[in-house]
N, CA, C and O atoms as a GROMACS GRO file, in nm:
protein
  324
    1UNK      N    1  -0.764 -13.912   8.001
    1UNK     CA    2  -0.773 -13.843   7.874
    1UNK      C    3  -0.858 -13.926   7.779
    1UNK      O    4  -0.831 -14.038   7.738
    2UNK      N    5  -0.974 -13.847   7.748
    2UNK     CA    6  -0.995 -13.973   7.634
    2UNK      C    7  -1.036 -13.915   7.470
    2UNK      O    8  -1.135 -13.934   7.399
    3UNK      N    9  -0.947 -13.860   7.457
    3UNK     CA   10  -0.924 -13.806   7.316
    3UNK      C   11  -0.812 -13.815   7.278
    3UNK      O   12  -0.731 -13.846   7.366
    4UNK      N   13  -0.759 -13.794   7.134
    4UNK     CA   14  -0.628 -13.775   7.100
    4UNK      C   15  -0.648 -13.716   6.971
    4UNK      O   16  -0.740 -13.704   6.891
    5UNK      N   17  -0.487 -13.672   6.985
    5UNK     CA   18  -0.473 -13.556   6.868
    5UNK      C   19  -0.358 -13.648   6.761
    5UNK      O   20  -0.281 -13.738   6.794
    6UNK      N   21  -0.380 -13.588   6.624
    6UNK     CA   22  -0.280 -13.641   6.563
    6UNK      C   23  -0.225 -13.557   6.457
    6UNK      O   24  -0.279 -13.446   6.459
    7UNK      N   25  -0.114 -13.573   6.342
    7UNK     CA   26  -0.088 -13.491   6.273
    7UNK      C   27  -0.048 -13.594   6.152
    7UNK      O   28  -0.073 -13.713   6.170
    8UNK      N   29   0.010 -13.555   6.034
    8UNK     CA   30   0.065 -13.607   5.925
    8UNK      C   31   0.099 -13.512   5.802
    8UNK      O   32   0.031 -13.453   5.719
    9UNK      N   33   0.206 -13.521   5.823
    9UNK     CA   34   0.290 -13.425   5.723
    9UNK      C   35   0.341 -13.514   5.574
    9UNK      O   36   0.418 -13.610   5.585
   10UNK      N   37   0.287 -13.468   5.432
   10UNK     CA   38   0.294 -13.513   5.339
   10UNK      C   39   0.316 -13.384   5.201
   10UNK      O   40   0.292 -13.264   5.191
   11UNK      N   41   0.359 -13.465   5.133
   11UNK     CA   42   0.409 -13.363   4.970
   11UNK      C   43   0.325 -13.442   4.872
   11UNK      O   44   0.303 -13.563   4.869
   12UNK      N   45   0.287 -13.356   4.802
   12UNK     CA   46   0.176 -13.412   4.651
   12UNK      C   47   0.231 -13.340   4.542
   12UNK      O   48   0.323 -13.261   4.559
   13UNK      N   49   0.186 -13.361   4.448
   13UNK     CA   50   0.183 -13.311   4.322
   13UNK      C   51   0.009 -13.285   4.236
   13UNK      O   52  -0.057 -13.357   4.162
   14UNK      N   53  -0.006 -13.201   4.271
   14UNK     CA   54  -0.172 -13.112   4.146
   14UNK      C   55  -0.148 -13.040   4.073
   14UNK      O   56  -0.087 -12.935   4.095
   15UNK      N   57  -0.189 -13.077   3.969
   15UNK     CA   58  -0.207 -12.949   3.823
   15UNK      C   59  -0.060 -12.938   3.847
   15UNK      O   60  -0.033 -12.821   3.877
   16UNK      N   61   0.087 -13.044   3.845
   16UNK     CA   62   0.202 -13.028   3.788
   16UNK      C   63   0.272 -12.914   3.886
   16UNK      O   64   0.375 -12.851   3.862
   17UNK      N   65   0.182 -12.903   4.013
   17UNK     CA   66   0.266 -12.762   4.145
   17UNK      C   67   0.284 -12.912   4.231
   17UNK      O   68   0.201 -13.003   4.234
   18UNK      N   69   0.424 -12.910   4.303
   18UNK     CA   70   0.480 -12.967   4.433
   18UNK      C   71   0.408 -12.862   4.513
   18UNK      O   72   0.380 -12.745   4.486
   19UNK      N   73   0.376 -12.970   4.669
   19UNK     CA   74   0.302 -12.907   4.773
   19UNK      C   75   0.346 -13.003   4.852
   19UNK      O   76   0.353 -13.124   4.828
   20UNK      N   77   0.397 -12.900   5.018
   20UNK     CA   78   0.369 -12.980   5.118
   20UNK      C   79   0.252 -12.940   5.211
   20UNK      O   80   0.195 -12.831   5.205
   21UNK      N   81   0.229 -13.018   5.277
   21UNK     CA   82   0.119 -12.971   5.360
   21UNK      C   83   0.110 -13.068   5.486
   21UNK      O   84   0.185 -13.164   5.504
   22UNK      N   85   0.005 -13.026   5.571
   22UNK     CA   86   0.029 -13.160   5.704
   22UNK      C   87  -0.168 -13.068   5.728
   22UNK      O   88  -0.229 -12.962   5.712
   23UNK      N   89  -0.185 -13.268   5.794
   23UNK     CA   90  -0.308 -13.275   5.861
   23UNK      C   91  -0.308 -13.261   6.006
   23UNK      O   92  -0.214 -13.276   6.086
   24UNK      N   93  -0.441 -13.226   6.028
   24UNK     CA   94  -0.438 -13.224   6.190
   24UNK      C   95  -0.580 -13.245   6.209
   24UNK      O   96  -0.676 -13.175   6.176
   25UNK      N   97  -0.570 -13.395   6.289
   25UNK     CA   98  -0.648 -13.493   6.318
   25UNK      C   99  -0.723 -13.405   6.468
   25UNK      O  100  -0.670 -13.304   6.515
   26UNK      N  101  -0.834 -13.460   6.519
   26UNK     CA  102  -0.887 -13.529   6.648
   26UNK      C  103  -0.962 -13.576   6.629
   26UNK      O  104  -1.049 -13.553   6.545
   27UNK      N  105  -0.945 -13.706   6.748
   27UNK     CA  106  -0.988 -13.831   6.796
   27UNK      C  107  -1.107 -13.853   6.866
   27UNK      O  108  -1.087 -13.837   6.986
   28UNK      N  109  -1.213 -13.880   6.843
   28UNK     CA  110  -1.327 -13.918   6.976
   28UNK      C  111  -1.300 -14.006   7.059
   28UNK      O  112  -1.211 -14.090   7.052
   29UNK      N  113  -1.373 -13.992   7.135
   29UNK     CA  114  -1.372 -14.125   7.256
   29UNK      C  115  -1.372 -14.282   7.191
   29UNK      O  116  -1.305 -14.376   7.235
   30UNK      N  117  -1.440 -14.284   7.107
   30UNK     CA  118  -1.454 -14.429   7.041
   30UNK      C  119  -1.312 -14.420   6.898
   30UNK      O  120  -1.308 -14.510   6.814
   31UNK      N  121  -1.246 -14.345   6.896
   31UNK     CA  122  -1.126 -14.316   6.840
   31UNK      C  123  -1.158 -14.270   6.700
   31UNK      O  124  -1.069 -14.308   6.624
   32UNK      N  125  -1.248 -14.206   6.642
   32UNK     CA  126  -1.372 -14.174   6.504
   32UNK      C  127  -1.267 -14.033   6.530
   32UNK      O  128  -1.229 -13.984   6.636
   33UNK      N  129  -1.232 -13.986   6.367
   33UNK     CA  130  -1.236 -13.859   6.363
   33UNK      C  131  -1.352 -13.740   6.416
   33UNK      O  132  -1.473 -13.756   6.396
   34UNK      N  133  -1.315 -13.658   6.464
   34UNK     CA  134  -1.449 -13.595   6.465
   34UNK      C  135  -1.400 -13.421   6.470
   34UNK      O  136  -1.476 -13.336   6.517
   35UNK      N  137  -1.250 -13.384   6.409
   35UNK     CA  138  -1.219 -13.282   6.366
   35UNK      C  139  -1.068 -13.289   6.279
   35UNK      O  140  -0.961 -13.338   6.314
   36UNK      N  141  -1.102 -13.228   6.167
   36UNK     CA  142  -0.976 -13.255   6.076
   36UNK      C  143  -0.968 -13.079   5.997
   36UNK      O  144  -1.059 -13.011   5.951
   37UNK      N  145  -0.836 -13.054   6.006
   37UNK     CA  146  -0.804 -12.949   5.922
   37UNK      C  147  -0.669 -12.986   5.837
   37UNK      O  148  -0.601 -13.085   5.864
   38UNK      N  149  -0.642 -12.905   5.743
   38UNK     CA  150  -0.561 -12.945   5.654
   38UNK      C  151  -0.448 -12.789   5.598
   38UNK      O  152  -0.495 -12.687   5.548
   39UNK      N  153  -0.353 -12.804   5.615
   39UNK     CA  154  -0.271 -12.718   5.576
   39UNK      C  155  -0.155 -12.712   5.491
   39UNK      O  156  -0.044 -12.761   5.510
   40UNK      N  157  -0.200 -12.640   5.391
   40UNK     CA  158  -0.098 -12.643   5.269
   40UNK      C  159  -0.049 -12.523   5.166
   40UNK      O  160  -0.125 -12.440   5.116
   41UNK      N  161   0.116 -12.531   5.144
   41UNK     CA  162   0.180 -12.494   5.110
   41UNK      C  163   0.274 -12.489   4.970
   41UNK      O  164   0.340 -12.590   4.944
   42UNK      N  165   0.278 -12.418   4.914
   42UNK     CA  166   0.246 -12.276   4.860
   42UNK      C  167   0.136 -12.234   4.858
   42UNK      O  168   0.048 -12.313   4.894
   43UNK      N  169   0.100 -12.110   4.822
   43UNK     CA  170  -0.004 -12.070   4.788
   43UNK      C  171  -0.054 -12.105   4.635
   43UNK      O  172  -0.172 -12.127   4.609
   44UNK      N  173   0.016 -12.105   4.569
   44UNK     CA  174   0.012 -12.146   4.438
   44UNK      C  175  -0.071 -12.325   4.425
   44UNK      O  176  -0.167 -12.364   4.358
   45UNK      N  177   0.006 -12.385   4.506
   45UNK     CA  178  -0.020 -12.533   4.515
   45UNK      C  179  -0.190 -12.532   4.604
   45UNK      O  180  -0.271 -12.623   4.590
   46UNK      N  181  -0.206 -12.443   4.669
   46UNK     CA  182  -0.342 -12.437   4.778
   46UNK      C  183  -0.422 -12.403   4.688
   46UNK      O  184  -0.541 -12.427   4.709
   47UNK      N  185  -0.384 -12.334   4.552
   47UNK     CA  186  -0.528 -12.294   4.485
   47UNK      C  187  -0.550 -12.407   4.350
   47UNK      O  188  -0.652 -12.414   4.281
   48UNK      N  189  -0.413 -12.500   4.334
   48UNK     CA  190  -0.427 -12.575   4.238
   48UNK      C  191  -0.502 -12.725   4.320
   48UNK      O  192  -0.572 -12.799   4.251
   49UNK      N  193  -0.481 -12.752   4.453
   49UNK     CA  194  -0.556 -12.824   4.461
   49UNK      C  195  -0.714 -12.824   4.525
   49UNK      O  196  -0.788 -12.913   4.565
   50UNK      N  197  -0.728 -12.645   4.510
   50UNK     CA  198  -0.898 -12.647   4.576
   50UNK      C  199  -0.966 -12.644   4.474
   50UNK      O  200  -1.087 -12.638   4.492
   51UNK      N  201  -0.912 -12.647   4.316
   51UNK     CA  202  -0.960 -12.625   4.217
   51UNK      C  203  -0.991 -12.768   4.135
   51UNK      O  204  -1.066 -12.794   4.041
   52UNK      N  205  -0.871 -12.872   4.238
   52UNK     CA  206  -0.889 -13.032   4.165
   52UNK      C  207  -1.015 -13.084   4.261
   52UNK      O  208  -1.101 -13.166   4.227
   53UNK      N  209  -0.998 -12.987   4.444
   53UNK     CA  210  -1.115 -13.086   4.514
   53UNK      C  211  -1.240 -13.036   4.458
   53UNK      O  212  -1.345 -13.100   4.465
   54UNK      N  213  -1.223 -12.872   4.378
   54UNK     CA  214  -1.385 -12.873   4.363
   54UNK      C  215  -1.387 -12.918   4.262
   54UNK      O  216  -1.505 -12.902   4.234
   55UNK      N  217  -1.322 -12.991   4.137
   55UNK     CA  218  -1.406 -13.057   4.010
   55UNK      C  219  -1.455 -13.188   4.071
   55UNK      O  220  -1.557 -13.246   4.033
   56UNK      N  221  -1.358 -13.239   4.189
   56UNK     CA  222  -1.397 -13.365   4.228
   56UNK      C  223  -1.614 -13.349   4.333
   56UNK      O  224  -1.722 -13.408   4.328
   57UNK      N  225  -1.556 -13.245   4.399
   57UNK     CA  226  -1.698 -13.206   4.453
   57UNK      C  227  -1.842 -13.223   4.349
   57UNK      O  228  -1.946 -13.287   4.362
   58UNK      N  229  -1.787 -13.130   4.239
   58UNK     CA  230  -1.911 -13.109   4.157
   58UNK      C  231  -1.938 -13.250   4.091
   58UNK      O  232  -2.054 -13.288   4.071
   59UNK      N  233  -1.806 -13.344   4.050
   59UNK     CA  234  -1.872 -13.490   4.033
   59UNK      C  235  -1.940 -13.539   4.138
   59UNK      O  236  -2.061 -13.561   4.131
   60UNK      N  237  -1.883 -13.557   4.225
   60UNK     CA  238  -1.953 -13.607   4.335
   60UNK      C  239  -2.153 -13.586   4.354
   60UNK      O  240  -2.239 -13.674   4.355
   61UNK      N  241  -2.167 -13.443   4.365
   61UNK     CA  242  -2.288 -13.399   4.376
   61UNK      C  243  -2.386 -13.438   4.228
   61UNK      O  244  -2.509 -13.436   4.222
   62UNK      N  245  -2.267 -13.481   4.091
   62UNK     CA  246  -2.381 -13.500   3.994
   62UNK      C  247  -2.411 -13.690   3.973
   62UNK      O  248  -2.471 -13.759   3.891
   63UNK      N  249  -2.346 -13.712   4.075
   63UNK     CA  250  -2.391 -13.901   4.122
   63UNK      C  251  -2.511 -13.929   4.163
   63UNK      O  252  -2.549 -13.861   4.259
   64UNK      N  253  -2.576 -13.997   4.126
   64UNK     CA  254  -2.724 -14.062   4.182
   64UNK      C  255  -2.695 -14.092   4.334
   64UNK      O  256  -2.592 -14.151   4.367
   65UNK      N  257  -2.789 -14.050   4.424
   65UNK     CA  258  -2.779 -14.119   4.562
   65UNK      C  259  -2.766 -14.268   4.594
   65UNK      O  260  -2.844 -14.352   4.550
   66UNK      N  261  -2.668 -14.296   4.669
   66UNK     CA  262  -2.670 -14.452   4.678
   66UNK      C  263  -2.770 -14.516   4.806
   66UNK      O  264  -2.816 -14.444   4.894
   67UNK      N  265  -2.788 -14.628   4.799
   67UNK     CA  266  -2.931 -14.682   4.877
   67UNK      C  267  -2.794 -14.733   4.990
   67UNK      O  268  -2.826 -14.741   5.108
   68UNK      N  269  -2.651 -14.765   4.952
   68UNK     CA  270  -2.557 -14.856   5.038
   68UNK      C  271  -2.470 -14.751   5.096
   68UNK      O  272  -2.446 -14.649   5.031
   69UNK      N  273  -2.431 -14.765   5.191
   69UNK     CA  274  -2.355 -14.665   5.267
   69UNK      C  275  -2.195 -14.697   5.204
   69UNK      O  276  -2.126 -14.799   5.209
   70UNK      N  277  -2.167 -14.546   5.138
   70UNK     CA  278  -2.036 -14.564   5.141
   70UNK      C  279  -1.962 -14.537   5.224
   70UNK      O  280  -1.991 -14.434   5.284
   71UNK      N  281  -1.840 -14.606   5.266
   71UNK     CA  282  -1.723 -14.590   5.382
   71UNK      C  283  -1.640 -14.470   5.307
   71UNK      O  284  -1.597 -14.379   5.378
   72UNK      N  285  -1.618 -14.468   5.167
   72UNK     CA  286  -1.508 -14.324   5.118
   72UNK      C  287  -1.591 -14.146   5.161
   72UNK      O  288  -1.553 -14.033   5.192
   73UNK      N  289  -1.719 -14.220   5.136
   73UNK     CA  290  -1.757 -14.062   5.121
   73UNK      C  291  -1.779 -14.019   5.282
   73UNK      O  292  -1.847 -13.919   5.304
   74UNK      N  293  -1.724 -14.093   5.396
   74UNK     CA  294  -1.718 -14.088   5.531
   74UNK      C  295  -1.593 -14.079   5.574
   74UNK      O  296  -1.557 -14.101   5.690
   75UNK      N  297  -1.504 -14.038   5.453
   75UNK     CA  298  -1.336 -14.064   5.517
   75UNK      C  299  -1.257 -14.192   5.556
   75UNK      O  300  -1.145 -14.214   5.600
   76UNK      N  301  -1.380 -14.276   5.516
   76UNK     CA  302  -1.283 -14.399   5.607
   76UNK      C  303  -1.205 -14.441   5.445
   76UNK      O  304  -1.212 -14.376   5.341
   77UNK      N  305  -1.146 -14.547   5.464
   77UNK     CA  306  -1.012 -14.637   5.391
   77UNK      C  307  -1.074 -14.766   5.428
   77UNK      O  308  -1.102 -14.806   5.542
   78UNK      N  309  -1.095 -14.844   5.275
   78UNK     CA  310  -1.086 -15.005   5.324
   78UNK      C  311  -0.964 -15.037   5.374
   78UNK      O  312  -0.849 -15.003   5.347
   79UNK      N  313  -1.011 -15.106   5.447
   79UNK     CA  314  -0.938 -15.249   5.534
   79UNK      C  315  -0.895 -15.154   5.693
   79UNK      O  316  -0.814 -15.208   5.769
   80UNK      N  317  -0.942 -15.051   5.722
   80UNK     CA  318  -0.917 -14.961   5.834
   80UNK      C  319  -1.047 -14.964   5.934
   80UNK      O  320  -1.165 -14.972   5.900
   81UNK      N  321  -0.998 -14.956   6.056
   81UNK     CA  322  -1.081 -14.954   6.165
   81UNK      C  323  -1.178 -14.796   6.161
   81UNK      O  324  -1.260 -14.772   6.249
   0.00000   0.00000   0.00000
């Protein structure tokens, strides 16, 4: 086998709505994400936080290009493989 699958089930708080929701990972051969979906609950809470990722999006896109590779805007986490 040389893939793997993973999951992670978590609760947040956006725009003041409780949400649970759970991820669902896969793994490449070199162990790199290389498919992620995300599922979340209420519906109420799913539209309060596509509304926090897109203000975060539209900052994102009004940033100057960086010359240094960032590890966040690739999903990774300092201090993680």
């Amino acid at each position: 086998m040389c893939c793997k699958r993973g999951s992670r089930v978590f609760t947040a708080s956006v725009a003041g709505k409780k949400l649970q929701g759970c991820d669902f990972l896969h793994f490449d051969e070199d162990g790199k994400i290389d498919d992620f979906a995300v599922m979340v609950r209420p519906l109420s809470a799913a539209h309060a936080l596509s509304e926090a990722m897109g203000a975060q999006f539209e900052k994102i896109a009004r940033e100057p290009p960086s010359s240094e590779p960032d590890d966040r805007r690739r999903g990774h986490r300092r201090g993680n493989a």
